[in-house]
C-alpha angles and dihedrals in degrees: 000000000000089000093035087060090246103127092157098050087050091052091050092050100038083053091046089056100050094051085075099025107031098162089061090116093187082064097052084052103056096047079061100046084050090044079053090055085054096049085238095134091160083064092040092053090049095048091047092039083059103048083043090051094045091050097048087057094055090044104052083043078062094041090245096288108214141245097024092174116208082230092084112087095227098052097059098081086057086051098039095054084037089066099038088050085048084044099051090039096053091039087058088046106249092127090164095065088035086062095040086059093049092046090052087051086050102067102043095053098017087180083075092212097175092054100240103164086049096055090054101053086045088054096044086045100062087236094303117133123253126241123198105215118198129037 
């Protein structure tokens, strides 16, 4: 439906889909990547948060098991919903929890290969590039 132009119709489904199955993370991240389509980043943080959180739980039942690499194909949708959740928060300018979300992230996939940190200096920059000063 995303491809087809069709936002509303995705959120309906996804929604759909959640009522029955509410721990698909995958689920909870698209709807914030479509709130995001819809500049509703209050939304987007909520539907993120919730894809993060349920990953976290899994996560600390299974003692936070490390490294969980974003290579692996079912570990994305955690991730995914992970940034989005770094991104809304520091957007809404709540960089401490951004940066607790990214830490977390960080140790789980210490490569970073979604560029977090980066994200986040970009974000707290305006866009302006960052210049190390010193040796």
């Amino acid at each position: 439906m995303i491809e087809a132009g069709e936002p509303d119709l995705a959120v309906d489904e996804l929604r759909w889909l959640l009522a029955d199955c509410s721990d698909f993370i995958a689920g909870h991240a698209l709807l914030g990547e479509l709130a995001l389509m819809k500049n509703d980043v209050e939304l987007a943080r909520g539907h993120f948060g919730a894809g993060y959180q349920l990953g976290l739980q899994t996560l600390r039942r299974a003692k936070m098991p490390k490294p969980l690499p974003y290579s692996q194909p079912a570990n994305r949708p955690f991730f995914a919903a992970g940034r989005g959740l770094a991104w809304s928060l520091a957007t809404l300018g709540k960089r401490p929890m951004a940066e607790e979300v990214v830490d977390t992230l960080f140790q789980l996939d210490a490569t970073d290969p979604l560029k977090l940190r980066a994200m986040l200096d970009e974000l707290a920059s305006g866009g302006l590039p960052i210049v190390e000063l010193g040796g």
